[in-house]
VEXTOR-548295 format. One line per 10 residues: number of its first residue (from 0); their letters; for each residue x, y, z of C-alpha. Coordinates in steps of 0.02 Angstrom, whole numbers, plus 32768, in hexadecimal, padded with zeros to 4 digits. Layout:
# VEXTOR-548295
NUM) a) X Y Z ~ ...
END
This chain:
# VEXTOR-548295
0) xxxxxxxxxx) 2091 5357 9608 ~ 20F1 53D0 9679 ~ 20C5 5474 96BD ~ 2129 54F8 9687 ~ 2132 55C4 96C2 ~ 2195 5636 9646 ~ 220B 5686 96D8 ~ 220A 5747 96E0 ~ 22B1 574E 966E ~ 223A 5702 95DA
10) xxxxxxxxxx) 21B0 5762 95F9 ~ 220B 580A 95E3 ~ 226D 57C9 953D ~ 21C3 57A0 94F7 ~ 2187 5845 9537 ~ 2202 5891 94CC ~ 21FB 582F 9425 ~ 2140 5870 942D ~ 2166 5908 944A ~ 21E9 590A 93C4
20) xxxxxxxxxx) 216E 58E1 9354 ~ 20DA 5960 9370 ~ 216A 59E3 9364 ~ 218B 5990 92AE ~ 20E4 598F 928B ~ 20D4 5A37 92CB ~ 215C 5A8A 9241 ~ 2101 5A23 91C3 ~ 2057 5A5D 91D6 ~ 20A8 5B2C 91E5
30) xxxxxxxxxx) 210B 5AFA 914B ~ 207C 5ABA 90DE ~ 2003 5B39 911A ~ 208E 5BCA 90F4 ~ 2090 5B74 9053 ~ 1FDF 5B6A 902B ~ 1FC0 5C39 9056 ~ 2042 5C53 8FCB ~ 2005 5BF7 8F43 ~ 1F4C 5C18 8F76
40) x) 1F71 5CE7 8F6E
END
């Protein structure tokens, strides 16, 4: 087994995939909660 360290280059595209993701989850959860006050009245 070899030690491995992600070099900084990795780190900051992983960095952004996550963040890409909480900003999808983000319009999701605004979406579905406009939704919701529509329907609910």
């Amino acid at each position: 087994m070899t030690e491995y360290a992600p070099t900084l280059q990795e780190i900051i595209i992983t960095l952004g995939v996550y963040a890409a993701g909480f900003l999808v989850l983000t319009i999701l959860y605004k979406l579905a909660t406009q939704v919701k006050e529509e329907v609910g009245g």
